[in-house]
Residue frames as a rotation matrix with the C-alpha (Angstrom) as fourth column:
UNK 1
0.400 -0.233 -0.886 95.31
-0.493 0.760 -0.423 48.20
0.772 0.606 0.189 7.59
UNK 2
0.939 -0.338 0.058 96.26
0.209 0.698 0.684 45.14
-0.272 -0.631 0.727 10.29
UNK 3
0.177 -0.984 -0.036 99.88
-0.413 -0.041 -0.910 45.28
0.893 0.176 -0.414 11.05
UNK 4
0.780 -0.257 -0.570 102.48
0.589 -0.006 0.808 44.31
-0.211 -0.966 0.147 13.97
UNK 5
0.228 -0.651 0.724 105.32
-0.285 -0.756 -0.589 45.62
0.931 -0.072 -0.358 15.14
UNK 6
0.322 -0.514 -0.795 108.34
0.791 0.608 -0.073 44.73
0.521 -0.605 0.602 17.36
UNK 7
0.809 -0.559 0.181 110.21
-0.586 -0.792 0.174 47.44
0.046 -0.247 -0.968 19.32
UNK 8
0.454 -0.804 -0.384 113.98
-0.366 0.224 -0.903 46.26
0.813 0.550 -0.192 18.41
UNK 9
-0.473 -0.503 0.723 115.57
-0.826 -0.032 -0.562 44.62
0.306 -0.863 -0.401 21.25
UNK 10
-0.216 0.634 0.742 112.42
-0.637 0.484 -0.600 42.68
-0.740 -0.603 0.300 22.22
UNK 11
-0.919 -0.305 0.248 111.23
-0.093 0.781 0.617 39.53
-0.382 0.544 -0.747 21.20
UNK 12
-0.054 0.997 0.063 106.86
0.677 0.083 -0.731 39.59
-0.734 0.004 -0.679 21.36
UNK 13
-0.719 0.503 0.480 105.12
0.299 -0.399 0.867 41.02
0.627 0.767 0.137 18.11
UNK 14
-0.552 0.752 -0.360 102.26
-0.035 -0.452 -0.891 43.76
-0.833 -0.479 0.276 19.13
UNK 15
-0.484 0.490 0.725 99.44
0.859 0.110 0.500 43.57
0.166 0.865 -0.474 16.70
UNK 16
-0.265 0.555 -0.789 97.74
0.134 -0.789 -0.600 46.92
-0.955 -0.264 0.135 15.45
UNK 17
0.413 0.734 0.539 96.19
0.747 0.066 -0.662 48.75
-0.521 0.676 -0.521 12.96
UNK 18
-0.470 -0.794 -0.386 97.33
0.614 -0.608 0.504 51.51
-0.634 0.000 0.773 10.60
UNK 19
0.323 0.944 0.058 95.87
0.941 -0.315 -0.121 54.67
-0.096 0.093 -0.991 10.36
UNK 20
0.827 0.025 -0.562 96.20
-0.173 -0.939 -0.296 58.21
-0.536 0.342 -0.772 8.75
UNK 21
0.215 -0.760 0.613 99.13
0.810 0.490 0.323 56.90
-0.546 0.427 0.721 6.48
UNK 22
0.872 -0.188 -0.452 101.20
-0.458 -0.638 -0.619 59.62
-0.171 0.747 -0.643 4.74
UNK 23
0.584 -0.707 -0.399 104.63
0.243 0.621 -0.745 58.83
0.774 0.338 0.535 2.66
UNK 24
-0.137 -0.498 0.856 106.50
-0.730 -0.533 -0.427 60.56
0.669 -0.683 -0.291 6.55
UNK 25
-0.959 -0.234 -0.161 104.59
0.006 0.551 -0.834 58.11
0.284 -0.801 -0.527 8.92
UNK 26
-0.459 0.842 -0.283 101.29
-0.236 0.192 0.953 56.82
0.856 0.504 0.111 10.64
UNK 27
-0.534 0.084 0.841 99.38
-0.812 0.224 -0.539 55.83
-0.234 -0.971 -0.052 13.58
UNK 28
-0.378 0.080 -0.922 99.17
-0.231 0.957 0.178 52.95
0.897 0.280 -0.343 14.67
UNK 29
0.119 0.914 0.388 95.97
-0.842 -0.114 0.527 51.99
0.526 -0.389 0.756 16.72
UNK 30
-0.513 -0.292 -0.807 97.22
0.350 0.787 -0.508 49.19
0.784 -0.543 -0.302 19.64
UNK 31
0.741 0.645 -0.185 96.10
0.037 0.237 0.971 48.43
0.670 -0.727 0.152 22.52
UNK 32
0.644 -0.743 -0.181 99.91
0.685 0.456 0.568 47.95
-0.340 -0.489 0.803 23.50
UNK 33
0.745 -0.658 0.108 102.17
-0.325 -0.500 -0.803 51.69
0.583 0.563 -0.587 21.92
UNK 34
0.262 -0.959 -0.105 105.53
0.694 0.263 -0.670 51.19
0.671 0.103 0.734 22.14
UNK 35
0.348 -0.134 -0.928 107.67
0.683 -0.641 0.349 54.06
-0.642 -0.755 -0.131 24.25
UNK 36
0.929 0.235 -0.286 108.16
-0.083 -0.620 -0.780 57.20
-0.361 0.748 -0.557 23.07
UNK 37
0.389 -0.834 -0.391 111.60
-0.920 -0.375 -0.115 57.16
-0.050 0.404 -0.913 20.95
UNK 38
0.024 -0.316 0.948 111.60
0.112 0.944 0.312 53.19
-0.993 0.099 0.058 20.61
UNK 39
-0.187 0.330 -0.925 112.60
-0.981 -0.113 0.158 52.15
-0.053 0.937 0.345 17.43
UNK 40
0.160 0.647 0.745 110.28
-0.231 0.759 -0.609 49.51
-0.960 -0.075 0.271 16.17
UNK 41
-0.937 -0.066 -0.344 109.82
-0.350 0.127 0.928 47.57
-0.018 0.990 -0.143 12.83
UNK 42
0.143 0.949 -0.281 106.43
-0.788 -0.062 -0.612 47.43
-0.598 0.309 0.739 11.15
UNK 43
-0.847 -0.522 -0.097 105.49
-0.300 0.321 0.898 44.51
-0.438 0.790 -0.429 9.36
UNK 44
-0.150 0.988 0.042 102.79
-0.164 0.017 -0.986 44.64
-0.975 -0.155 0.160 7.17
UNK 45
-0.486 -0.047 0.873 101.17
0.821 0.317 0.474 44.29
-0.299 0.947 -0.116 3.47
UNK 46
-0.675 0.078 -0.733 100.91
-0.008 -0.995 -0.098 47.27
-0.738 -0.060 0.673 2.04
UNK 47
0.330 0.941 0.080 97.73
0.209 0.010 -0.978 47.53
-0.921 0.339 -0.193 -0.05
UNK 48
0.780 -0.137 -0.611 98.76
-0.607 -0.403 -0.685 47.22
-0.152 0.905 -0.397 -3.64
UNK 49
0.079 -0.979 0.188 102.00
-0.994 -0.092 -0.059 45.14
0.075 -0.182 -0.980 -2.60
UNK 50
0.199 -0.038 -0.979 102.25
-0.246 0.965 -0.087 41.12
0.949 0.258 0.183 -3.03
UNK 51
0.214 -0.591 -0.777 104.33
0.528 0.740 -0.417 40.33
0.822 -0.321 0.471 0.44
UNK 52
0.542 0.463 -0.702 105.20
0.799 -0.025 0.600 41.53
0.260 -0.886 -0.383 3.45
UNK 53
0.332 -0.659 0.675 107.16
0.240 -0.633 -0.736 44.61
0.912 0.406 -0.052 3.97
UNK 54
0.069 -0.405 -0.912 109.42
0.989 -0.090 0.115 45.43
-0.129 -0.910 0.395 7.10
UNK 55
0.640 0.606 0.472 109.16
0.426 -0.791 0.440 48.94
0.640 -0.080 -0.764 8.08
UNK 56
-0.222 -0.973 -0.059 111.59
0.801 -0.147 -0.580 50.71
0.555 -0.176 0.813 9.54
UNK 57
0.103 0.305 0.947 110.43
0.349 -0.902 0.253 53.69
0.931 0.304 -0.199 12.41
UNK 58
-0.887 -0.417 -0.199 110.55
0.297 -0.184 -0.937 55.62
0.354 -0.890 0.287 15.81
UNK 59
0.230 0.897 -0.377 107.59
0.929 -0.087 0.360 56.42
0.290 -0.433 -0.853 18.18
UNK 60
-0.499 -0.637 0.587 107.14
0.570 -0.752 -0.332 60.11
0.653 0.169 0.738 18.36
UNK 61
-0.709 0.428 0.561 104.14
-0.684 -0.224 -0.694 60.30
-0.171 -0.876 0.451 20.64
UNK 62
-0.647 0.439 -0.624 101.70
0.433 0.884 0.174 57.93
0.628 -0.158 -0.762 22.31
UNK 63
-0.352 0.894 0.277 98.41
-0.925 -0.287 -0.249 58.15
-0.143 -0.344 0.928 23.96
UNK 64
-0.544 0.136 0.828 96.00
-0.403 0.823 -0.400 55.76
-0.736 -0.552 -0.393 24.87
UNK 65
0.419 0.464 0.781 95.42
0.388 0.686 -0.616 53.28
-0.821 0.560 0.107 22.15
UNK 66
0.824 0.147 0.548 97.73
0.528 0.152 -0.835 54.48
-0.206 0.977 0.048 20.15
UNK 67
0.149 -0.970 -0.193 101.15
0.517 -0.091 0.851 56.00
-0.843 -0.226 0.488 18.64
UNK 68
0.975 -0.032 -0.220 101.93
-0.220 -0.299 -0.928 58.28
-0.036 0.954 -0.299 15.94
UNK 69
0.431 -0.780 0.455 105.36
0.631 0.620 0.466 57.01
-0.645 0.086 0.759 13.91
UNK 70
0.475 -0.269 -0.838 107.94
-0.790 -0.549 -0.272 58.31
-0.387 0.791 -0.473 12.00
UNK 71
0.986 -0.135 0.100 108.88
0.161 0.932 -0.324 56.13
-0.049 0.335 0.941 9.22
UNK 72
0.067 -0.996 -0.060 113.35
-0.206 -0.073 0.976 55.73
-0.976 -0.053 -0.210 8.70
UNK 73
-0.538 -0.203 -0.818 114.46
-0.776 -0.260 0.575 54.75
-0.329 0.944 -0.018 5.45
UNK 74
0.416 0.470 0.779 112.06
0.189 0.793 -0.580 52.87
-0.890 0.388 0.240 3.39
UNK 75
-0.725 -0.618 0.304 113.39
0.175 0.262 0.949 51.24
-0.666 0.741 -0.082 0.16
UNK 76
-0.954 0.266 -0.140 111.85
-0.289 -0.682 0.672 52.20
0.084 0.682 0.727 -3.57
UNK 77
-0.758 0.591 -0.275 108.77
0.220 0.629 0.745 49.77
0.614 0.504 -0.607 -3.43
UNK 78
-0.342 0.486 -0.805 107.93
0.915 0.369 -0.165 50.67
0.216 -0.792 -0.570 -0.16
UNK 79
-0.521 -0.025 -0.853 107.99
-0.057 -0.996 0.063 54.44
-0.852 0.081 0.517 -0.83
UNK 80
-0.882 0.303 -0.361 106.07
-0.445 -0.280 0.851 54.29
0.157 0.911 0.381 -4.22
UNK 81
-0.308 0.946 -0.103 102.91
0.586 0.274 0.762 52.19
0.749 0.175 -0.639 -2.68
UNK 82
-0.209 0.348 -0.914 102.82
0.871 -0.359 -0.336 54.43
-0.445 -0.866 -0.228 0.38
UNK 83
-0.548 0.224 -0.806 102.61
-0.231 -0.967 -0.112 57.53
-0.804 0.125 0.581 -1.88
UNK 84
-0.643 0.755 -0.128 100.49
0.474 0.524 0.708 55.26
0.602 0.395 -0.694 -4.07
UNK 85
0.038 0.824 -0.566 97.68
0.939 0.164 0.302 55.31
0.342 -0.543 -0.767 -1.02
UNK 86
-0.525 -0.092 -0.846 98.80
0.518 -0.823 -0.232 59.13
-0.675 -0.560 0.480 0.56
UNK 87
-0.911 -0.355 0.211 98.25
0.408 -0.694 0.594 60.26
-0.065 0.627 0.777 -2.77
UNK 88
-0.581 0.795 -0.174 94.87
-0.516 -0.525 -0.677 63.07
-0.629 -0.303 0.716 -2.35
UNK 89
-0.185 0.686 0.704 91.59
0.782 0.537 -0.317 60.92
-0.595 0.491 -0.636 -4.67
């Protein structure tokens, strides 16, 4: 799913994708990862979800073209469509 993401502090949006999504955290497919242990906010539309949602997370490792996240506290709506989509078909 298209997303950005700031790294707190700074002012430029990075634009990526999001990819392997569980209700813990995700990678997120940039051209631009954050550093490891930035925290960043995510803002995307979660799939199922009307509006944008701000994300809350930390970069736990990075590699080229990409970052894997851990998410921080996400609030009820955002926790019930992410384990909406995690949830196994």
């Amino acid at each position: 799913m298209p997303l950005t993401f700031v790294v707190r502090g700074r002012p430029d949006a990075v634009e990526g994708r999001g990819r392997d999504l569980s209700i813990g955290g995700m990678f997120i497919e940039t051209s631009a990862p954050a550093p490891f242990n930035s925290d960043i906010d995510i803002m995307v539309v979660l799939p199922g979800g009307a509006e944008t949602s701000t994300l809350p997370a930390r970069v736990r490792w990075g590699r080229e073209g990409g970052m894997g996240i851990q998410f921080g506290l996400l609030g009820a709506r955002e926790t019930h469509l992410i384990a909406k989509l995690a949830r196994p078909k």
